[in-house]
N, C-alpha and C positions, 0 to 999 in steps of 0.2 A: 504494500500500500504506500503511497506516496507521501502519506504523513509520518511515516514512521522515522523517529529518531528528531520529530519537529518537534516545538515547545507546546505549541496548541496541538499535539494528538490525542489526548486525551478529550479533547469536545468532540472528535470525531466517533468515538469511541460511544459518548456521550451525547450524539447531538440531538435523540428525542429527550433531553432537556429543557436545552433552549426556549423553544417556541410556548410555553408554559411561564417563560417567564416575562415580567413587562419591559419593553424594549430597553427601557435604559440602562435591564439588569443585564440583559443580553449582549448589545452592544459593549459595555462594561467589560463583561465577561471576554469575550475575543478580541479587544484591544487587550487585557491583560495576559490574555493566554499567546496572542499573535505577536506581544512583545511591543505592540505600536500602540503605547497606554498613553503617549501625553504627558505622561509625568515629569516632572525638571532632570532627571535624568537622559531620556531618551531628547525631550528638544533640545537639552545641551548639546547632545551630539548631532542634530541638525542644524547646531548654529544661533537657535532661536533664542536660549534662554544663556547669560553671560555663565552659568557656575550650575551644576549639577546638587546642588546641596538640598538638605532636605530644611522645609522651610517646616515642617511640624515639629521635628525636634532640635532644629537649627547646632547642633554638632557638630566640629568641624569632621572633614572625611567623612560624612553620609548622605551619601550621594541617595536622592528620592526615588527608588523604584517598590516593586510592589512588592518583593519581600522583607524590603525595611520597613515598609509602611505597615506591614503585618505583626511588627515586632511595635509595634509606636501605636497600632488599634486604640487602645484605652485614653491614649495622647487624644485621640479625635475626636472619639464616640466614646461616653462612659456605658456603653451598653454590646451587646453581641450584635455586630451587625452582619451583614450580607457583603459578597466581593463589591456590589454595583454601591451600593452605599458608601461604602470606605471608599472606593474611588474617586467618586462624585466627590464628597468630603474632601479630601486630600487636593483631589485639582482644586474647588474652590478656594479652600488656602491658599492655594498657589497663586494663585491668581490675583486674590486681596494682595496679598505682598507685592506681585507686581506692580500691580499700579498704585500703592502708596507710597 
């Protein structure tokens, strides 16, 4: 199969999931699983954002992607949330920082 050995094969694996879920969780889900989340990590490395750093725990050397953000959960949300949630939360911070 031609996903094997990719980051998102597991949705393939997986994908009568998806459609179950509401899109924002969905979409969510396969920018994080596809690696193309948005996150200050990944537009560092297209140039967009000056510095990969994570703006929820502002540390230096922690770079913002979605396994750090998973260690930082509680940082965002004081409750269990869902992948599309923490996402959503996390860009939103980013975002606020940006333009202040």
């Amino acid at each position: 199969m031609k996903s094997d050995g990719k980051k998102w094969a597991g949705l393939v694996d997986k994908s009568e999931i998806l459609p179950d879920h509401p899109p924002k969780e969905t979409v969510a889900t396969i920018r994080i699983a596809t690696g193309h989340d948005c996150l200050a990590e990944y537009l560092y490395k297209l140039g967009i954002l000056p510095s990969p750093q994570c703006v929820v725990c502002n540390e230096e050397n922690s770079n913002m992607e979605w396994e750090h953000l998973n260690v930082y959960k509680k940082k965002l949300l004081n409750f269990k949330s869902s992948m599309g949630t923490l996402y959503r939360s996390a860009r939103n911070q980013m975002m606020l920082n940006q333009s202040g």
